[in-house]
C-alpha positions, 0 to 999 in steps of 0.5 A: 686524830691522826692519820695512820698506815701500815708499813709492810717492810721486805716481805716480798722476799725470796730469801735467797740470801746469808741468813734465809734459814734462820729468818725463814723460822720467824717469818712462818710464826709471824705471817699468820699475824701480818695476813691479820692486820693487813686484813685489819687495816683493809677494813678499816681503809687503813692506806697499807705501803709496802716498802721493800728492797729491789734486790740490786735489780735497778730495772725492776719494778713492782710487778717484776719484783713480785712476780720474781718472789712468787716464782720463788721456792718461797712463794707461800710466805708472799702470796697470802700478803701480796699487795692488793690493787689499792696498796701502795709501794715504794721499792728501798735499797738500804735499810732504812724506809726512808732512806733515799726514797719518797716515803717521807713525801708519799706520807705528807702528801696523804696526811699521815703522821703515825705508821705502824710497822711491821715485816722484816727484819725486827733488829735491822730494818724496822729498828732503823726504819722506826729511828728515822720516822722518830727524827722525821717527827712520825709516830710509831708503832710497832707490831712486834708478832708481825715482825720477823726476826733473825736473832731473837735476843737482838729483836728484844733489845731492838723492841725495848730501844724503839719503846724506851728511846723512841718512845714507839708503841709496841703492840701485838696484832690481836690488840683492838687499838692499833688502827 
């Protein structure tokens, strides 16, 4: 049996950047999903992780970072999926999870081989996050209604690429075996 947790990838976001509007559509079709299968995980004591960007903010931290996006014109995407006092974060600066930061470490040390994804982007950082946890010999799977997208065409061909090249899961968040 394998140990799982949940990637929850730059929800903490003020979406204050180039291409907000169109992400904005997605990320509000697909956060009643993520608040489902981050309440999914917590009950089944799933170790959720939030992996998210700093902003370019080298000073911050994790509750700096997220009392910023809650004072955000965008603070009811965050405040249903805020991390709750046994989450763990992790802060990233590119687009990958993994990426120069101690997640790979983070996951070793608690046991975990398999990581199911979800947030944002579907066609940029969870596709690349989902490649490098395929070269660190992890399993993936990926929720794709709990991952929000910028170009729907290019999230579809992101989906089929991490299923055909990767060999991830793709699930939807009402599917019982995810956990």
């Amino acid at each position: 049996m394998s140990a799982k947790a949940l990637i929850v990838i730059d929800m903490l976001n003020s979406y204050e950047h180039e291409d907000a509007e169109l992400l904005l559509r997605s990320v509000r079709q697909t956060l009643p999903h993520l608040i489902t299968l981050l309440d999914t995980a917590r009950q089944n004591g799933v170790e959720v992780i939030y992996v998210n960007d700093n902003f370019g903010l080298w000073r911050s931290h994790h509750d700096e970072l997220l009392e910023n996006v809650l004072s955000s014109p965008h603070a009811d995407l965050v405040e249903p999926i805020r991390p709750d006092e046994k989450s763990l974060f992790v802060v990233k600066v590119r687009h990958s999870i993994f990426y120069q930061t101690p997640l790979e470490y983070l996951l070793r040390q608690h046991g975990i081989d398999t990581i199911v994804l979800c947030g944002q982007v579907t066609e940029q950082c969870v596709l690349y996050s989902a490649l490098d946890a395929h070269i660190r010999h992890i399993r993936v799977t990926v929720v794709e209604d709990a991952c929000a997208h910028i170009h729907s065409d290019l999230a579809t061909a992101a989906l089929r690429m991490m299923e055909r090249n990767i060999q991830a899961r793709i699930v939807r968040s009402a599917d019982e075996e995810i956990f």
